[in-house]
N, C-alpha and C positions, 0 to 999 in steps of 0.2 A: 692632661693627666699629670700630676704632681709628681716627685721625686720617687725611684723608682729602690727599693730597701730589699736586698735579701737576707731571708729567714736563717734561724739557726741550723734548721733541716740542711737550708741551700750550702751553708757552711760549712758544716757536717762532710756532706759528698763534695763537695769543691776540695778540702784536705784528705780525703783519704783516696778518692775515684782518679781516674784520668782525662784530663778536660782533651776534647777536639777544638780546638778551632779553624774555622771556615772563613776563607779572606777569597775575594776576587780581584780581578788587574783592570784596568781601566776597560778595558772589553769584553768584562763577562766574567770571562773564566777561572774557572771555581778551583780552590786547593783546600785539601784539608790535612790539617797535621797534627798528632798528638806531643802535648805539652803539660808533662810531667813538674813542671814550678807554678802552673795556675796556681793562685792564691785569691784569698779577698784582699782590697788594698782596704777599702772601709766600708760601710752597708753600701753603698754609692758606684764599687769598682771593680774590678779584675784586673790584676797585676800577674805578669810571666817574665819571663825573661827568655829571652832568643839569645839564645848561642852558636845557632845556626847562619840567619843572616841569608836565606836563599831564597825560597818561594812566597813564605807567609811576610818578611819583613818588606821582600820588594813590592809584594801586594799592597799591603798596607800603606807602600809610599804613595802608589798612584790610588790606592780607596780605601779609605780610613772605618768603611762599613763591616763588621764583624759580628761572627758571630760565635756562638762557643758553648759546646754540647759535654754533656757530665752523667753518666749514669750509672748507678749502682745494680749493675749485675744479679747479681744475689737477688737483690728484692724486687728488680724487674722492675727503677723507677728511675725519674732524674728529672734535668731542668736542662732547658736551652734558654743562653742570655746574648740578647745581640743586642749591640751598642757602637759607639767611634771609640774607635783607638786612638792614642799619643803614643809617637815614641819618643824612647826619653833618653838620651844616649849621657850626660852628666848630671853632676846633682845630688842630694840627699835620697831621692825612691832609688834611681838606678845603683847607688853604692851599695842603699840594703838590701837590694835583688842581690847584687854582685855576691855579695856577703856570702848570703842565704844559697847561692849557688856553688858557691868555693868548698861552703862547710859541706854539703850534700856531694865533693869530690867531683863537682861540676866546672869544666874552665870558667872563666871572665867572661861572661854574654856581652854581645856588640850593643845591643841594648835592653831597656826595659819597657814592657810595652802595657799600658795604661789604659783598662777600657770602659768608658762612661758606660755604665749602664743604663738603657733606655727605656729595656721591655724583658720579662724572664715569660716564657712559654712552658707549659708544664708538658712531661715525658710520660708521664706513667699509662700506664693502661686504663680505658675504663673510658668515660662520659668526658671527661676533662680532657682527655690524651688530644696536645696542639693546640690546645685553649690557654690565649693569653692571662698571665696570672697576674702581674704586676705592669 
């Protein structure tokens, strides 16, 4: 499967919704936590910023598999996008996380966290609902 591009829809709800993301530890076990800075970094990524530094970050050191749930409410639809994370703790991405969280009244995140997107699964209801889209 060739490179994997979210739509203007998917971008749409990525800025206004509240993404989950779902990390597990080197044995399994499942955390999910809502992250309020999901972003797109570019058709290709998802960009947050952890300011936390607890569950989802230490997952992520021992398994870099992720995944990250978005749904709008109201219309009763959305997208699931799992991919590998980077963390990014210096650098030009994590300054403009940093920025973008200082200005939104947010501390200094420990880092910025970078997730190639692999596969997006669609959420909505109907004939498609969990049918990979991308």
């Amino acid at each position: 499967m060739g490179m994997v591009k979210v739509t203007g829809e998917m971008r749409a709800l990525l800025e206004k919704g509240l993404a989950f993301v779902g990390t597990a530890d080197r044995k399994g076990r499942p955390n999910l936590a809502p992250k309020g800075s999901m972003r797109l970094g570019d058709e290709e990524t998802l960009v947050f910023a952890e300011g936390v530094g607890k569950k989802t970050l230490q997952n992520l050191r021992e398994n870099p598999e992720v995944a990250v749930a978005v749904v709008d409410r109201e219309k009763m639809e959305g997208y699931q996008f799992k991919g590998t994370a980077e963390i990014i703790e210096t650098g030009p991405l994590y300054d403009t996380v940093a920025k973008l969280a200082q200005e939104r009244g947010r501390p200094k995140p420990i880092a910025a966290v970078k997730i190639k997107i692999e596969a997006i699964y669609s959420l909505i209801p109907g004939p498609m609902a969990g049918e990979r889209m991308l």
